[in-house]
C-alpha positions in Angstrom: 0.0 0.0 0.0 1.5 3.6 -0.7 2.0 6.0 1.8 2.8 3.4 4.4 5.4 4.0 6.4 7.6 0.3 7.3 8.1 0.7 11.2 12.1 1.0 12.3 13.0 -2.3 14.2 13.4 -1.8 17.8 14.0 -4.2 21.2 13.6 -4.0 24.7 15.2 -4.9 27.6 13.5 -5.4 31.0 15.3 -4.9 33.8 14.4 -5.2 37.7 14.1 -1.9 39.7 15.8 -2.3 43.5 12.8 -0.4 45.0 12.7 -0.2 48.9 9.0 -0.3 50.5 8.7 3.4 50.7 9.4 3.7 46.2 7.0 1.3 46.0 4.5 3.0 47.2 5.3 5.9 45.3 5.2 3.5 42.5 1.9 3.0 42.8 1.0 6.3 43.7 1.4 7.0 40.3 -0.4 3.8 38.9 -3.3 5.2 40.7 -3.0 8.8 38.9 -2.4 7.2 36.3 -6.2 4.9 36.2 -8.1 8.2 37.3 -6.3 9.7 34.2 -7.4 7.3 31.8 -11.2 7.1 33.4 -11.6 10.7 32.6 -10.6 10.4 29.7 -12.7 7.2 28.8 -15.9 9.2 30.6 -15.0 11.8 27.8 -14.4 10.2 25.3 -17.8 8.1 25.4 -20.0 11.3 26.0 -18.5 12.6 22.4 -19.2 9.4 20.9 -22.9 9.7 22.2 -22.7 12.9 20.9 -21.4 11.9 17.7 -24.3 8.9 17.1 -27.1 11.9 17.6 -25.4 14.0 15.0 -27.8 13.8 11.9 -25.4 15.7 9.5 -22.8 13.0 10.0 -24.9 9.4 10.5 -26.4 10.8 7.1 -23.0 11.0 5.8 -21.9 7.5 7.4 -25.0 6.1 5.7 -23.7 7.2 2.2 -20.6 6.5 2.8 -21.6 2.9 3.6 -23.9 2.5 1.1 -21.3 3.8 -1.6 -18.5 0.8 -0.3 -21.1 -1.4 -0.6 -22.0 -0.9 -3.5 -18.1 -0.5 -5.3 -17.2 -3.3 -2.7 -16.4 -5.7 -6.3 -15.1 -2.8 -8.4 -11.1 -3.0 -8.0 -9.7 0.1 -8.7 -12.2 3.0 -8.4 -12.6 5.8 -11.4 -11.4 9.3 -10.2 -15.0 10.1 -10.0 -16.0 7.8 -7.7 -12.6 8.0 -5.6 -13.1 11.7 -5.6 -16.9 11.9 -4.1 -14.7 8.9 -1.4 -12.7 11.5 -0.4 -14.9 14.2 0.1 -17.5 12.2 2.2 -14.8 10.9 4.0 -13.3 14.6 4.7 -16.4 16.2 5.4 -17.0 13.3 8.6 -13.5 13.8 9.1 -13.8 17.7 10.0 -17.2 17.4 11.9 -14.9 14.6 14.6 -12.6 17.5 15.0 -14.7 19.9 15.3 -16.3 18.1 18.3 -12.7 17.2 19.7 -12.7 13.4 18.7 -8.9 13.8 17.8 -5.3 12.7 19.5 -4.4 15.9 20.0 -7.9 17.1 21.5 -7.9 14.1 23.8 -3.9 15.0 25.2 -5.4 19.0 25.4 -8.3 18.1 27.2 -6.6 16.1 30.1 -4.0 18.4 30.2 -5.4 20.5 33.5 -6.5 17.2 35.3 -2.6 16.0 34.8 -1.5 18.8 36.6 -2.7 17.4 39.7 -0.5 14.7 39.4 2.2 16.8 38.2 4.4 14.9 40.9 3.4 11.8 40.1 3.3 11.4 36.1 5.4 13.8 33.4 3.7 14.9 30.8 4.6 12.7 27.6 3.5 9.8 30.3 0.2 11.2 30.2 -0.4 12.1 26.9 0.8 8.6 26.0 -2.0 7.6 28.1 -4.3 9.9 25.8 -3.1 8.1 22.7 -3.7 4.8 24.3 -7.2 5.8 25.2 -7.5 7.9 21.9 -6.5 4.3 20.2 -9.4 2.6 21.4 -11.7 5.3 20.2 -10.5 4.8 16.8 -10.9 1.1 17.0 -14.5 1.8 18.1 -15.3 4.3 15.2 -13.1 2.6 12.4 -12.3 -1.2 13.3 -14.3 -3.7 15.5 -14.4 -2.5 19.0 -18.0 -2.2 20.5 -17.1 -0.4 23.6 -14.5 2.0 25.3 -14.4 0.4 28.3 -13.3 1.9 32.1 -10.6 0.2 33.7 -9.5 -0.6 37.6 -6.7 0.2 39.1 -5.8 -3.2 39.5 -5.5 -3.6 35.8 -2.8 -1.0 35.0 0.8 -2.7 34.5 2.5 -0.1 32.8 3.0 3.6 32.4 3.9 4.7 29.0 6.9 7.3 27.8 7.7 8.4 24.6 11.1 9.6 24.7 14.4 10.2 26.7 13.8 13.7 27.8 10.7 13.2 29.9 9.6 10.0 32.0 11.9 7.8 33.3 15.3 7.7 32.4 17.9 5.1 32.2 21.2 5.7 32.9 23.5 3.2 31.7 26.7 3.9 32.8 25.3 4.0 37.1 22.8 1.4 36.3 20.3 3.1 37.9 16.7 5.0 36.9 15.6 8.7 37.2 12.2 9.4 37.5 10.2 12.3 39.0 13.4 14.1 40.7 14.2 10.4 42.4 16.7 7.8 41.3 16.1 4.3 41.7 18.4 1.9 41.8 18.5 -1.0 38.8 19.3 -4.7 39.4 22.0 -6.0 37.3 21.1 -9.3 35.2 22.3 -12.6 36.0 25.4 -14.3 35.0 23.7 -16.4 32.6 21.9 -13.5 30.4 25.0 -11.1 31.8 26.9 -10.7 28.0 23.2 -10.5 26.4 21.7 -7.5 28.4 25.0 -5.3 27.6 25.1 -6.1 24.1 21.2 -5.1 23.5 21.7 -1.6 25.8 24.3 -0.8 23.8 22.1 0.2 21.5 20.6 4.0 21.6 17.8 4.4 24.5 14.5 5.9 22.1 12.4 5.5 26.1 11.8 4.3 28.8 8.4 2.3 30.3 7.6 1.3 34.0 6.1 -1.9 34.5 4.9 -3.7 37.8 4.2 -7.5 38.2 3.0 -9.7 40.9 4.7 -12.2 43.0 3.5 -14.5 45.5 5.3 -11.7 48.1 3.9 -9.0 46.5 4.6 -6.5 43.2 8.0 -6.3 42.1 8.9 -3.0 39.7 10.5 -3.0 36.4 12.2 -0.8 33.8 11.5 -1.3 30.3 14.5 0.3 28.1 13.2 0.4 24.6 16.3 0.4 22.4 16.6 1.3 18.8 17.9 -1.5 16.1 17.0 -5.0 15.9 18.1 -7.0 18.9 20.7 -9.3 19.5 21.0 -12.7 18.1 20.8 -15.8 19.8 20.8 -18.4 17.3 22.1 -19.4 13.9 19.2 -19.5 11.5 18.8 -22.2 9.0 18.8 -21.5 4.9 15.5 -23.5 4.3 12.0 -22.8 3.4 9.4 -24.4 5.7 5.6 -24.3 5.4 3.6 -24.4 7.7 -0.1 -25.5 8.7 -1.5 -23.4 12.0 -4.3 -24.7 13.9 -6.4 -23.8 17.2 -4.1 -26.1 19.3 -1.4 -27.3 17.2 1.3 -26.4 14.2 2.4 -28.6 11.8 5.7 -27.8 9.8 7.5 -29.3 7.0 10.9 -28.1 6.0 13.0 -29.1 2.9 15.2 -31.3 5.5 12.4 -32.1 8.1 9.1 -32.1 9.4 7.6 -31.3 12.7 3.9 -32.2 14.9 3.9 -29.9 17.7 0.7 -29.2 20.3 1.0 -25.7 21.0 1.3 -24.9 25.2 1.4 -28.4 25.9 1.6 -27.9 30.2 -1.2 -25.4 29.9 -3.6 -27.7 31.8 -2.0 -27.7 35.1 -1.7 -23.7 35.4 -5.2 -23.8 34.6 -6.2 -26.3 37.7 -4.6 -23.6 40.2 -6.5 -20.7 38.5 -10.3 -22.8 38.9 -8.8 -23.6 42.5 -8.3 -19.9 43.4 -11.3 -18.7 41.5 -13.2 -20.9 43.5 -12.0 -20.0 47.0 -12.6 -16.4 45.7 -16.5 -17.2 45.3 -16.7 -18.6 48.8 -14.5 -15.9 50.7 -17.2 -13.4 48.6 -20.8 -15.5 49.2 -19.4 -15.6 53.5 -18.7 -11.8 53.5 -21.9 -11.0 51.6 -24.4 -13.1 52.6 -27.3 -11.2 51.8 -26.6 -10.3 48.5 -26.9 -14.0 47.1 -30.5 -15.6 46.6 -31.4 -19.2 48.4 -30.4 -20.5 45.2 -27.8 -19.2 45.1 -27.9 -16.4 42.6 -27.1 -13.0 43.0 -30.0 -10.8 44.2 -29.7 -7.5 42.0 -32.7 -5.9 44.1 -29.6 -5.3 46.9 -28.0 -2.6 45.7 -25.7 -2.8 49.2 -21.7 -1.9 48.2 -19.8 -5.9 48.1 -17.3 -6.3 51.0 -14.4 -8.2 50.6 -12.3 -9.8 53.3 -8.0 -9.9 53.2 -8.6 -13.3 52.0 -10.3 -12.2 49.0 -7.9 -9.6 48.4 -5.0 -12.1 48.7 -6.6 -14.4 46.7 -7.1 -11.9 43.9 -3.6 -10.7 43.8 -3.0 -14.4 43.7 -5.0 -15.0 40.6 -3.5 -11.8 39.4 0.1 -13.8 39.6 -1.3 -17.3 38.3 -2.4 -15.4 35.3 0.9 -13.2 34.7 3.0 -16.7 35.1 0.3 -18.7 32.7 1.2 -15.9 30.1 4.8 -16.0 30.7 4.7 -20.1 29.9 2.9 -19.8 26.9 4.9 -16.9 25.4 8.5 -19.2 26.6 6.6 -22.2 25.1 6.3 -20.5 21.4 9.8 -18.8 21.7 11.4 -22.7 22.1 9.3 -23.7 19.2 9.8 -21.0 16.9 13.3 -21.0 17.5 13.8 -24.6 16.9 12.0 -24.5 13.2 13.9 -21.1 13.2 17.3 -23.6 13.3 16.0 -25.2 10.5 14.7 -22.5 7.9 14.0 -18.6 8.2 11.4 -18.2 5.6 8.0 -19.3 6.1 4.7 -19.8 4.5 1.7 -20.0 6.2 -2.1 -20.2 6.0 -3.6 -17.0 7.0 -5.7 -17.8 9.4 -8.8 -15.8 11.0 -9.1 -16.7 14.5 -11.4 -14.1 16.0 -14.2 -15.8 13.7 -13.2 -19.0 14.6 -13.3 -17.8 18.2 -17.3 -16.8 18.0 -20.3 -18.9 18.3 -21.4 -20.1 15.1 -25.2 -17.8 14.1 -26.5 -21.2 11.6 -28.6 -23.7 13.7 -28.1 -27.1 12.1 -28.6 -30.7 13.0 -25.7 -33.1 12.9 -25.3 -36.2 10.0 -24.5 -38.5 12.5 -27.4 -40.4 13.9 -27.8 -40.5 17.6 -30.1 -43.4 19.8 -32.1 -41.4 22.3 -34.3 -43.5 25.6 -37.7 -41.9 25.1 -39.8 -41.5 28.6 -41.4 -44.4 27.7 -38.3 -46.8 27.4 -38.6 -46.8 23.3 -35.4 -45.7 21.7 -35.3 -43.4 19.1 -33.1 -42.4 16.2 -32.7 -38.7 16.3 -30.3 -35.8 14.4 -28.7 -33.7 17.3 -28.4 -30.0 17.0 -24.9 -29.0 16.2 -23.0 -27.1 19.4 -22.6 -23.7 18.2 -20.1 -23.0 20.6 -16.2 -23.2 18.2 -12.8 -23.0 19.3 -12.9 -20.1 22.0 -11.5 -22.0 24.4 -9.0 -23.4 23.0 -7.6 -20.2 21.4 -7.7 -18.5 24.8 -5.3 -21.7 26.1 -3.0 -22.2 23.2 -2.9 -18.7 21.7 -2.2 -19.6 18.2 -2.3 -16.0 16.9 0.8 -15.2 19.3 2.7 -17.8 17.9 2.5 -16.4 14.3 3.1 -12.9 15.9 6.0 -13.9 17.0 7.4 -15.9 14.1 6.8 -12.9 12.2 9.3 -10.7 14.6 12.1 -13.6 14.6 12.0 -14.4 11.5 12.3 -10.8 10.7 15.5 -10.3 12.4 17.1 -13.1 11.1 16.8 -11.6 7.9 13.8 -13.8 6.9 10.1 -13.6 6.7 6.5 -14.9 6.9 4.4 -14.7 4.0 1.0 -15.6 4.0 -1.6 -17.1 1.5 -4.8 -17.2 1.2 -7.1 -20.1 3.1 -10.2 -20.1 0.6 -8.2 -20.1 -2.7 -5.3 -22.1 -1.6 -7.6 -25.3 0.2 -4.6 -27.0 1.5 -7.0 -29.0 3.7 -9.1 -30.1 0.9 -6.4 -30.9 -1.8 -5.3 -34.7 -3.1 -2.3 -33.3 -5.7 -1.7 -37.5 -6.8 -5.4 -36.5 -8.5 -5.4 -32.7 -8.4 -8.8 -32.5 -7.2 -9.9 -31.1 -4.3 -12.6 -32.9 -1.8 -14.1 -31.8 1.7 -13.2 -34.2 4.6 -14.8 -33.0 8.3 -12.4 -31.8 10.6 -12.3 -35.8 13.0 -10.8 -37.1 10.2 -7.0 -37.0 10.7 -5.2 -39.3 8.2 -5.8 -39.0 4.5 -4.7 -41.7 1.8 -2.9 -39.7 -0.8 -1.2 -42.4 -3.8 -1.8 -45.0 -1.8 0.4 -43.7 1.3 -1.3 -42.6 4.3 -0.3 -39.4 5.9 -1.2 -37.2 8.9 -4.2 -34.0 7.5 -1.9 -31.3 9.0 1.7 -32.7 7.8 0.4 -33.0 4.4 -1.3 -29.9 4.6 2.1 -28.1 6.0 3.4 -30.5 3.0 1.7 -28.5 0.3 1.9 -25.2 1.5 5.4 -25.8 1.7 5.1 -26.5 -2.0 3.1 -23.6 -3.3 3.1 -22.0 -6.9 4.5 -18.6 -7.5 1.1 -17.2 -7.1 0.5 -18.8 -3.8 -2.9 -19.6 -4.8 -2.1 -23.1 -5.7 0.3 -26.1 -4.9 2.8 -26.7 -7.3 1.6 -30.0 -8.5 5.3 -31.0 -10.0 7.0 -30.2 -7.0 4.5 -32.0 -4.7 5.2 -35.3 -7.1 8.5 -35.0 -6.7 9.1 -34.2 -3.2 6.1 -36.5 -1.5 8.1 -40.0 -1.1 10.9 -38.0 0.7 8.0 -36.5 2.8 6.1 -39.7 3.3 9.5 -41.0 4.8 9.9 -38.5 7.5 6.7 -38.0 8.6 6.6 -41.6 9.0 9.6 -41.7 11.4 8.5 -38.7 13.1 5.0 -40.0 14.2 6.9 -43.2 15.0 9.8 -41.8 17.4 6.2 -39.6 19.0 4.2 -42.7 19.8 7.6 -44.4 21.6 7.3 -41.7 23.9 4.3 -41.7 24.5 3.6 -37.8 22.8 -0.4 -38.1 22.0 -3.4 -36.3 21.5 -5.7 -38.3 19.6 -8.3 -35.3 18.3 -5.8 -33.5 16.7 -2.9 -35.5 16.1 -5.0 -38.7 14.8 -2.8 -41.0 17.8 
């Protein structure tokens, strides 16, 4: 696309700030300016959207404007005409938002005299950083998918913005130490084993500086975040190969020129989620002792009491617990995809993958169908009856919330990147990897419990083979290369054989997805 702008590669480095007690609590003096900060601005923001929605002038020009991509949604490339009268519906809504202040720079203006309370606490790039932040959910509200600017609690801040080295906290790398608000803090230095890493990457030029807190089981422990300009140092050496690559909800198939590779995606994710349902549940019961009457005899909440909630230091333990259970549960999925990405990074640095929608597969499905599998139902009279059950609209929301899959290709996109690689993606619906026999080129539906195909005779595992042809794509990526599948599958064939082989001796299952 023109006019786009390729963002410079930067890295960070977090490093642990040696707060005593008392900085602490300054710490989080300023978290908790920093929440009021962004509630204003969220309680400002959504009383100009309401204005906004009773504007007639521009909902009439949002109605043409939507009727007019409608109907040029099939056109290609739009006459001058047409593009023109674009441009000037899209200007005219453009001026009435600033007019009314619905702008970045309106939103850092506006909260400009309630900073100055907390002119002690927060600079003033930190709080229109803020602004932006707030200013960005606006615009995914008017423009993108957002249904809501949502309020947040104090609880939920983690990190205070800056936006350069000349306001906000400030590293210095020669004391190893942090200057913030007219007080220095002192910085911990990294361990032995990550030692020669952290002084390579700051050796890079600081472009700022973000605080961040996290929870412990003994509490929050402080952080600097030194954003560095450049790409970041390199760990590993990257392989020369091509690999494709088939993502799923839980899993990711891969097949390189020299190997192939089954992998469940956050395979220890289960037991993190056991102490998070444990803790949840002591949570209800610390809240339904303390507030006894605001619970029905069945059990319910009774919305007639409108009484405020109490809740006990065991609650409030509890929930910074949970807070930690969840910080630690992202941490080991993130480590999980790093190890994974880095070994196929060993083996190839450029990728193709299937570009893959997973917010749609993450709703509930609208169609209400029955299923083609008959099912033997006891009536109430003992006779048993041969029924179609009703599909479960509920999809893979679940399982996308536990195994992340999106994250994964996120960050496969950033390391491949700075080993001079890269990801490129085709198209799902044209390309039909799932679908495709190339022995007959023809394509044919299979459902989704079916896990082995027979392709010339050979059975082989859906995702392998489909990781197997997108490995293989044309030069249009719309299409495998049929010559290079034909030539290429025995070789395939081979290793996926000894790799599902060496997986079943020990003992690596998971029978819906990988087929054993």
């Amino acid at each position: 696309m023109t006019g786009t702008k390729t963002p410079k590669p930067m890295h960070t480095v977090c490093l642990r700030l040696d707060a005593s007690e008392y900085e602490g609590y300054l710490i989080d003096r300023s978290f908790h300016a920093l929440s009021h900060i962004h509630n204003v601005l969220v309680k400002h923001a959504r009383k100009l959207l309401i204005q906004l929605e009773h504007d007639q002038d521009y909902q009439q020009l949002r109605t043409e404007y939507t009727a007019f991509l409608k109907n040029h949604k099939n056109d290609g490339k739009l006459s001058k005409t047409d593009a023109s009268y674009q441009k000037e519906l899209s200007d005219r809504m453009k001026t009435i938002r600033q007019d009314m202040g619905l702008t970045e720079y309106s939103f850092q203006s506006y909260i400009k005299k309630c900073a100055k309370l907390y002119n002690k606490l927060l600079s003033s790039q930190q709080v229109q950083k803020e602004a932006t932040r707030v200013w960005q959910s606006v615009e995914k509200y008017l423009f993108g998918d957002g249904k809501a600017v949502h309020f947040k609690k104090y609880r939920d801040f983690d990190t205070i913005g800056g936006k350069s080295t000349k306001n906000g906290m400030r590293f210095d790398k020669e004391t190893f130490s942090a200057v913030w608000m007219g007080r220095t803090y002192k910085v911990k230095r990294p361990k032995k084993s990550s030692m020669d890493y952290v002084y390579k990457a700051l050796s890079s030029d600081i472009s700022y500086c973000d605080v961040k807190r996290r929870m412990f089981p003994n509490g929050r422990h402080y952080y600097i975040v030194v954003v560095l300009k450049g790409p970041a140092p390199k760990k590993l050496t990257a392989g020369d190969n091509t690999c494709g690559i088939d993502p799923g909800v839980s899993t990711m198939a891969a097949v390189s020129d020299e190997d192939v590779y089954l992998e469940e995606l956050a395979p220890d994710i289960g037991k993190y989620n056991k102490e998070i349902i444990d803790t949840q549940y002591h949570m209800d019961l610390s809240k339904r002792a303390s507030n006894p009457d605001k619970y029905n005899p069945d059990g319910t909440i009774d919305k007639s009491n409108h009484d405020r909630w109490e809740f006990s230091k065991t609650y409030i333990r509890l929930g910074n617990r949970l807070k930690y259970l969840y910080r630690v549960r992202s941490d080991y999925i993130k480590q999980s995809h790093s190890r994974l990405i880095n070994k196929l990074l060993k083996d190839a640095r450029n990728f193709y993958i299937e570009d893959m929608d997973y917010k749609a597969l993450a709703k509930r499905s609208k169609n209400t169908e029955r299923s083609d599998r008959i099912y033997e139902v006891k009536a109430e009279d003992g006779s048993i009856k041969q029924v179609h059950k009703y599909k479960r609209k509920i999809r893979f929301g679940r399982s996308l919330n536990n195994r992340a899959p999106a994250l994964f290709i996120h960050l496969l996109e950033q390391k491949a990147a700075l080993y001079g690689g890269s990801v490129t993606k085709i198209a799902t619906k044209d390309y039909k990897a799932s679908q495709y026999d190339h022995s007959t080129d023809t394509c044919t539906k299979a459902p989704l419990s079916q896990r082995t195909k027979t392709i010339d005779g050979r059975t082989v595992q859906r995702d392998l083979y489909s990781a197997f042809l997108i490995l293989n794509t044309d030069d249009t990526l719309t299409h495998p290369d049929r010559d290079k599948c034909i030539s290429t599958f025995d070789s395939f064939v081979r290793r996926q054989d000894k790799l599902i082989s060496e997986m079943k001796k020990s003992n690596i299952s998971m029978k819906q997805c990988f087929g054993f």
